[in-house]
N, C-alpha and C positions, 0 to 999 in steps of 0.2 A: 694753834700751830701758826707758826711765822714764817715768813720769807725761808731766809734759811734753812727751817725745817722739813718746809716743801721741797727745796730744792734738793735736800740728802736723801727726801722719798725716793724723789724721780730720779737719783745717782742710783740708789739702792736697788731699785725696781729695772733701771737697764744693766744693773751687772748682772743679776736674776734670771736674764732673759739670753735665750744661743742669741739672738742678733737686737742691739741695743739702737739698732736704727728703726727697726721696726715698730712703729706707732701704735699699733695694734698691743703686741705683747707689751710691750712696757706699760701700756694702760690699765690693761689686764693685771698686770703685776703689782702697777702701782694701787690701786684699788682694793686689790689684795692686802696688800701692807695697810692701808690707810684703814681698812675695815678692823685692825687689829687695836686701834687707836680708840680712844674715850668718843662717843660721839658728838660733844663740843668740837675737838678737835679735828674730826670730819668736816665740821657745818664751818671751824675756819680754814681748813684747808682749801672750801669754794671757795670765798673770799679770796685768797690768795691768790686763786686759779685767777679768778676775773680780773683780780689788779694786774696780773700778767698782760692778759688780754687789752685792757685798756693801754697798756708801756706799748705793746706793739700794736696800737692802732694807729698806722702813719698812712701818708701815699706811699710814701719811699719802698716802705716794706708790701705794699698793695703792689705795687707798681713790680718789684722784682716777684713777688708769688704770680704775678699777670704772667708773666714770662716763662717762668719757670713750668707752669701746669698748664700755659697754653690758653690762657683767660680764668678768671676768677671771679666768682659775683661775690654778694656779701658772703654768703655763707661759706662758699669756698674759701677765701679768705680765713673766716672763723678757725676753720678746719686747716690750715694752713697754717696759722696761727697755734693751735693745737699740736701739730705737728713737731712745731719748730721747741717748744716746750718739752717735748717729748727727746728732743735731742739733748736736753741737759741747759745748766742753766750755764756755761760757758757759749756752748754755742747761740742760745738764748741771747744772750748781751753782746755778743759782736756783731752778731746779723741783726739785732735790731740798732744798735750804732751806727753800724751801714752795712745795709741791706745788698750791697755788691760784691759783699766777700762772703753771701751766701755760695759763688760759686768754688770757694776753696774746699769746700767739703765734700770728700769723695763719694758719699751718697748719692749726691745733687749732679756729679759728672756721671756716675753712673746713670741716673734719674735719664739724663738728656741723652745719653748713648743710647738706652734703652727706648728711645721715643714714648711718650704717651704715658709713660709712669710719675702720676701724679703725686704732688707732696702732703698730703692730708693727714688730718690726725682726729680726726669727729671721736673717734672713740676718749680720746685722753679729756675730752667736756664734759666729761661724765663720772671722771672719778670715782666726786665726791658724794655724788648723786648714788652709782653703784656701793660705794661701801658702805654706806647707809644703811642702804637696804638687807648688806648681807650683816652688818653687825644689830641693826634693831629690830630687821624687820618693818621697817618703818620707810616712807618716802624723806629725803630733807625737809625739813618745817618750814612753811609757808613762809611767803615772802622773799622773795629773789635776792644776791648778794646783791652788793651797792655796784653800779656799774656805772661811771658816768664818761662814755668816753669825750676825748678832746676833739675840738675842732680841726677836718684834714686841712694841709698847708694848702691854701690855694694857688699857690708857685705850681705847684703837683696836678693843677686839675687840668689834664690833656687828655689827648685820647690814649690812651694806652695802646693799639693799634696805631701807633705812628711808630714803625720800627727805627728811624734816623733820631726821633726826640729819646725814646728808648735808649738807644746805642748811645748816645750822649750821656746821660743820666746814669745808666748802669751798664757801661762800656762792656766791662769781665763778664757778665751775665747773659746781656745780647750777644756777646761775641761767639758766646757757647750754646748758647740756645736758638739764635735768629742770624746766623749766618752758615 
């Protein structure tokens, strides 16, 4: 499985689903589908997964999920990350372009109206891990996908609690969530 073909899973797997925002069920879904799939092509759909993960490991995009869910560690992050996968791979490449036109997307105003509705997607890290198991029987085969991520910008290293560096940086986001 390649790029692209991941990408028309997770298209496939949110038309599937009553509500294609929802991280939960498209995971669910997509898992579903992916378990339908030769098991090679499961073990590279991980792959695939991870190289995702590694494109959005920036500050930029740390810095707008800080904001958005109200602080974010690593794992949070991760699962944020997951999330945003889960929205499809258009939305996928414009918030990771810049991370401040995450606030274009009505999920995300809803998110901030709603207070306290975090943007997570833990379940969509699991896939390929899930369909595995339900097409072999079997756990994925030892040895982790390649994961190497990049080094974060150090222009980016602040405190993320400084809501004026914030509002600078990702103006549209803070405007919406921290003021």
């Amino acid at each position: 499985m390649n790029k692209q073909q991941f990408w028309e899973l997770i298209a496939t797997a949110r038309d599937r689903v009553l509500d294609p925002h929802e991280s939960e069920s498209v995971a669910r879904e997509a898992a579903s589908l992916l378990a339908n799939r030769p098991a090679e092509e499961i073990v590279a759909a991980e792959q695939v997964l991870w190289d995702l993960m590694v494109k959005s490991y920036t500050n930029p995009l740390w810095a707008a999920a800080y904001i958005a869910n109200g602080g974010c560690s690593d794992d949070g992050f991760d699962y944020f990350r997951g999330w945003l996968i889960a929205q499809g791979r258009e939305v996928f490449e414009r918030v990771v372009a810049d991370p401040d036109a995450l606030v274009e997307l009505p999920i995300v105003q809803a998110a901030a109206a709603a207070d306290g509705v975090d943007l997570e997607g833990e379940d969509m890290l699991g896939i390929a891990w899930n369909a595995h198991i339900t097409a072999t029987g079997d756990q994925l085969p030892a040895g982790p996908p390649t994961i190497r991520y990049p080094q974060l910008d150090p222009a980016w290293a602040f405190d993320f609690d400084d809501s004026d560096e914030m509002a600078r940086r990702l103006p549209r986001l803070a405007a919406l969530y921290l003021e």
